[in-house]
N, C-alpha and C positions, 0 to 999 in steps of 0.2 A: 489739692492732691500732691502738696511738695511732700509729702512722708511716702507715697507709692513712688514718687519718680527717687527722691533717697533709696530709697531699699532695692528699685530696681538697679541705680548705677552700680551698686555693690556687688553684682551677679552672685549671689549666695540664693537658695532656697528657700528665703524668706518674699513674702509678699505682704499689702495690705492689701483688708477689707472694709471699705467704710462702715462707719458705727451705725448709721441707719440702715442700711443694708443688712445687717447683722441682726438687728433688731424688730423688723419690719415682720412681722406676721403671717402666718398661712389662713386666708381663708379659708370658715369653717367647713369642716369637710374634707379637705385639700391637703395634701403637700408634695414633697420633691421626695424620690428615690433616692438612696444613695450615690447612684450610679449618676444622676442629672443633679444633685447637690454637689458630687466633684467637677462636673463640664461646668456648673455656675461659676464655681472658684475657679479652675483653672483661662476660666473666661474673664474672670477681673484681673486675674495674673497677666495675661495679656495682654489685655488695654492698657493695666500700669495706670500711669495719671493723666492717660488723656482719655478712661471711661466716664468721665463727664461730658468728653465734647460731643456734637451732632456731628459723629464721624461714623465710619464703615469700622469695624476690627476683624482682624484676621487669629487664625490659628491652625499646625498642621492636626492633621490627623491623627497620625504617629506620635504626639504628644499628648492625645488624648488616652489610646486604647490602654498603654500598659501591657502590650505584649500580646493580646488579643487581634486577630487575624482580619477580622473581619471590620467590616465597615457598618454592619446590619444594627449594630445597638447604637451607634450614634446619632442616626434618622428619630430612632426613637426616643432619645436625650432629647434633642432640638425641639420634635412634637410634644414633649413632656413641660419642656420650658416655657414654649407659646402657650399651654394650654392650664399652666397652674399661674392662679389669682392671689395677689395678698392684698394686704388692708394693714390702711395707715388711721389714725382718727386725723379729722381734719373739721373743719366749716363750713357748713352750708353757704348758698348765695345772703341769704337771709341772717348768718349770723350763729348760726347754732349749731349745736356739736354734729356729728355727721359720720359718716366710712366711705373712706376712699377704698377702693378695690380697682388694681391694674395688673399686668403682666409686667414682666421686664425684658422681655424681648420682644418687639416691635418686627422683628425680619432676620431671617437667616438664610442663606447658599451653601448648598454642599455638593463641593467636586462629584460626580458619579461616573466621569471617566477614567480608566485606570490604566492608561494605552501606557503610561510612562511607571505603572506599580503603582500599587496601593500606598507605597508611604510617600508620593509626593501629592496626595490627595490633601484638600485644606477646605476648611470653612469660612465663613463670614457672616457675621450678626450686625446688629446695631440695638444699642439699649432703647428703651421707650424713652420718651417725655419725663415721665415721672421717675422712672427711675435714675435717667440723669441729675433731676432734681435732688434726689435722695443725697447721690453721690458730691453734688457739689455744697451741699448744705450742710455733711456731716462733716463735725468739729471731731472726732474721734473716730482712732481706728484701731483693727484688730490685726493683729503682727501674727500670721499664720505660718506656717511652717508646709512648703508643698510637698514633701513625702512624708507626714504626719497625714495631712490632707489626703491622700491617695492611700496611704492603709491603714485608715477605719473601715470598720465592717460593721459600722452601723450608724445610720443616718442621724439616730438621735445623739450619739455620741459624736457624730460632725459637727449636730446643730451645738452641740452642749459646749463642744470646743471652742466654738467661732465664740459664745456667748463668754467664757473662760478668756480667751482671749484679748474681749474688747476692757475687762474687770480690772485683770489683775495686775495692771500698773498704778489704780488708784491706789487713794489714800485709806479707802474703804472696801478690797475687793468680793464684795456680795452680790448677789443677788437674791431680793425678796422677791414670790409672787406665790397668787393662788392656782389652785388647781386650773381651774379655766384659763388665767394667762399660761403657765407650764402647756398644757397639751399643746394651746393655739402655737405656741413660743418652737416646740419642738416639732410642731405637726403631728402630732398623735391624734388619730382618727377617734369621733365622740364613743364608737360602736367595740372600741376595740378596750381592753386594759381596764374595764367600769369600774373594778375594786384597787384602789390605791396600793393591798398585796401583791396584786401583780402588776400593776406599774411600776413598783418599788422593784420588782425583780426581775422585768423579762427590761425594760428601762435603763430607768436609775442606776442598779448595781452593774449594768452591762458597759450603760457608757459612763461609771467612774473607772472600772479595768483597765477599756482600755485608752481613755484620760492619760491614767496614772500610768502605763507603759508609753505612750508616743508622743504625748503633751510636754512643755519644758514646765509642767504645773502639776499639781495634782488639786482636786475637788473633793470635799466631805459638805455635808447636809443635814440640817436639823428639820422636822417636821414640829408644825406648832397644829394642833389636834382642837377642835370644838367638840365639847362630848366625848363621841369615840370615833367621829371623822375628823380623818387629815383636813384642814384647813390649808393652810400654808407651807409654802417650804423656803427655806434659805438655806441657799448654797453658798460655800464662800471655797475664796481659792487661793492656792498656796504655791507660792514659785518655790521650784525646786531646789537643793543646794547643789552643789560642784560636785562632788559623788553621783548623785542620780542626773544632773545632769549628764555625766559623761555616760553612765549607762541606756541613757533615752537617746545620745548619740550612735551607740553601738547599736543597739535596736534598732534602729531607722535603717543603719546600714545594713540588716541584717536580712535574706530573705524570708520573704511572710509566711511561708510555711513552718510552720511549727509554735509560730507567735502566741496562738491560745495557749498550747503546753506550754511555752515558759512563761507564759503570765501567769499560771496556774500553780505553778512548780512540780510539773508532772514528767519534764522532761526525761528520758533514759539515758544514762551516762553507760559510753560503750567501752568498755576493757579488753585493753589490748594487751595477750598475754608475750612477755618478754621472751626470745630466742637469745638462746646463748650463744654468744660471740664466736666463729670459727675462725681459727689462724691457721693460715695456712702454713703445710710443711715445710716450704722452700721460702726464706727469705732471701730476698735479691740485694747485695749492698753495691753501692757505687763502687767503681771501679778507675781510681785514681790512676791513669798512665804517665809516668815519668822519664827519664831517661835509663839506660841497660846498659850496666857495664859489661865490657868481655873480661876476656881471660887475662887481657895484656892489663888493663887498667884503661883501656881506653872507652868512650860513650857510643853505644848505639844507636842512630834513629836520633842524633843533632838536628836533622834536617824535620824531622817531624815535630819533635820539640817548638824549635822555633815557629812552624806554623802555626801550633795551639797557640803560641802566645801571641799572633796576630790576630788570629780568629778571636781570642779571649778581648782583647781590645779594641776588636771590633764590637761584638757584643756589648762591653762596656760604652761604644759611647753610642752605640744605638738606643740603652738604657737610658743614658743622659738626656738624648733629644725626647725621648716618650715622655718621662718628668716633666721637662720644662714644657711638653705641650698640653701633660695636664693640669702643670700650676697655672699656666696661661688660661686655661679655661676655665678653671676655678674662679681667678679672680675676672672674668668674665660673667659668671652667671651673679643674674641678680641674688640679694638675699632673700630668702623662704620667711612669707609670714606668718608670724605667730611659732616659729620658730624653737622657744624657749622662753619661760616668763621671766622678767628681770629681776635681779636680785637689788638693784637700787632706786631711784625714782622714776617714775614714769614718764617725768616731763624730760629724763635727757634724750638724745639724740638716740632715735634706734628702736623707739619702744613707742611709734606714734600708732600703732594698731590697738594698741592696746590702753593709751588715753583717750583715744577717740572712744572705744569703748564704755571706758571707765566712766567721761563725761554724758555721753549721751545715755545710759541707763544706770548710771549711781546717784540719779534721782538729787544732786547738787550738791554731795557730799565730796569731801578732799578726796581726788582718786588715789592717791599716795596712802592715804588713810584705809580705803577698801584695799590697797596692794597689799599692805601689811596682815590686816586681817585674812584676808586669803592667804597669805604664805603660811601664816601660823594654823590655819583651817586645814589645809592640804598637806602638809607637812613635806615628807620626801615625796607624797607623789608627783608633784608637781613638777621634776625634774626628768619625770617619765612621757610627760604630754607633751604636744606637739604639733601643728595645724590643725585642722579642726576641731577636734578633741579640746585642744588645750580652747582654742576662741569659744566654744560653746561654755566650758568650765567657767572658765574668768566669765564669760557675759550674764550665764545664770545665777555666780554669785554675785554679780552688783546687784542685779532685780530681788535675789533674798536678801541682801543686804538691805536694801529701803523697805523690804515689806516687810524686817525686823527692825527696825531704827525709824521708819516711816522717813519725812522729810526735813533737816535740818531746818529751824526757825531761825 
């Protein structure tokens, strides 16, 4: 689990989810809600890389609900989790092919006193046996995104993510299967979707939408047909470039209402009609006082005079001290990462956010090499980005980068 304890020291909104985990099946019949497919994930969020060990894990409440008052749908998450089965193939005692079917939760505690409020309320689970197994035995994981993960509004479009997720840093990012693996894969109930019409469209087209808005990827599908029934389907997935990355940034940060309309492009643009500018009739000009001569030639108001010019230099070097306290705190605060992209190589001094980057998802290409391409991709905008924005840009052009150039030989 050194890739989940990585990603947790980084405190960023990414998490992993092990590849078997990901993979693992809903028995038939079976699956997770939306609503207990986000407390799964934000449940491995949690544990990080010690949801392998035979430990206790903790989480609050208030990290679950999302804004929601109450405490009543989380009892029912918990009972939803103990009570839904998957299936792994595995070996009988004897040798022979076989199905494993377990839970993944073993034991859960939840706060139900609220003497101190509701948001210092917390839970506590522990994985099963097997599912610790899962997690210690997958060689691969899926780099989720937790406010991707909290607005989908549709299960299958969770399940279809995770599965996106674990793909598309291969060298191949597909996935092949038949219908019977797809529903078991997504949990689609036997009883529900029977014509592959309407799987294709209350499904399929629902969770490519909104894929292709909150994912840093996007998903298309070929159907390979027997006759005149769907057989097969292969999905393959597509990392984003730097443009759409930053708009899948913006998005996230955006609130979820209204999300369908502009996945749709239905939005209403409101016009705001222009008032002309009123000036008003009395301008007020400063009022320079100097000295007043009389009648003889001689100044009046010396004595006034002279005090504006100790007042004025007073002023002036209370000016001075303000400066120098903000140049001093200036060169006091640290410098801001991600900053601005560098205009020369990556490896000098200043720009270690963004080789660290470069190496660990430019898939072993010169990062110097992806810098340049990116400059020349981005053009001026690139001048415009800035902390987050800018690190999502640059990260999701290295991963399109390899998934157009694949892996240097």
């Amino acid at each position: 689990m050194r890739v989940a304890h990585a990603l947790a020291s980084k405190q960023t909104e990414e998490f992993a989810k092990p590849g078997k985990l990901v993979e693992v099946r809903f028995v038939k019949g079976q699956s997770l809600s939306l609503t207990a497919s986000r407390l799964l994930a934000l449940m491995i969020l949690a544990a990080g890389g010690d949801a392998w060990r035979d430990v206790s894990h903790r989480m609050r409440k208030a990290d679950i609900r999302r804004g929601h008052k109450g405490n009543e749908r989380i009892s029912d998450m918990l009972e939803e989790l103990h009570r839904t089965l998957f299936a792994e193939d595995d070996r009988s005692w004897r040798g022979r092919k076989a199905t494993r079917r377990f839970p993944l939760i073993q034991m859960s505690k939840e706060e139900v006193e609220d003497e101190d409020g509701v948001e210092s309320g917390w839970i506590e689970w522990e994985f099963t046996a097997d599912a610790r197994k899962l997690i210690q035995e997958s060689e691969t994981y899926a780099v989720l995104n937790r406010q991707a993960v909290l607005g989908f509004r549709s299960s299958y479009a969770l399940k279809l993510y995770e599965i996106g997720a674990l793909r598309i840093y291969r060298r191949q990012p597909t996935w092949r299967c038949d219908i019977t693996a797809l529903r078991a894969a997504l949990g689609i109930a036997p009883d529900v979707y029977k014509d592959f019409a309407q799987l294709r469209r209350k499904v399929l087209q629902t969770a490519k939408s909104e894929i292709d808005q909150l994912a840093h990827f996007r998903v298309e599908w070929k159907e390979t047909r027997q006759g005149r029934a769907v057989a097969e389907v292969e999905f393959r997935f597509e990392a984003k470039d730097a443009p759409a990355q930053i708009g899948t940034v913006d998005e996230l940060e955006r609130h979820s209402a209204g999300r369908r309309a502009r996945r749709g492009g239905t939005v209403e643009t409101v016009a705001i009609a222009e008032t002309p500018r009123q000036v008003s009739p009395q301008v007020r000009l400063p009022v320079v006082i100097g000295p007043v001569k009389d009648g003889t030639g001689g100044a009046v108001g010396q004595a006034d005079d002279a005090g504006s010019t100790e007042r004025a230099a007073a002023v002036s070097d209370l000016v001075r001290q303000a400066a120098g306290r903000m140049r001093s705190a200036d060169a006091e605060r640290p410098p801001t990462k991600f900053a601005s992209f560098p205009s020369g190589s990556l490896r000098w001094s200043g720009a270690e956010e963004f080789l660290a980057i470069g190496r660990s998802h430019g898939g072993g290409w010169d990062v110097d090499l992806i810098a340049e391409a990116y400059r020349g991709h981005m053009g001026e905008r690139v001048a415009r980005l800035s902390g987050a924005k800018l690190q999502k840009s640059w990260q999701g052009f290295c991963e399109s980068y390899v998934a157009r150039k694949g892996r240097p030989s």
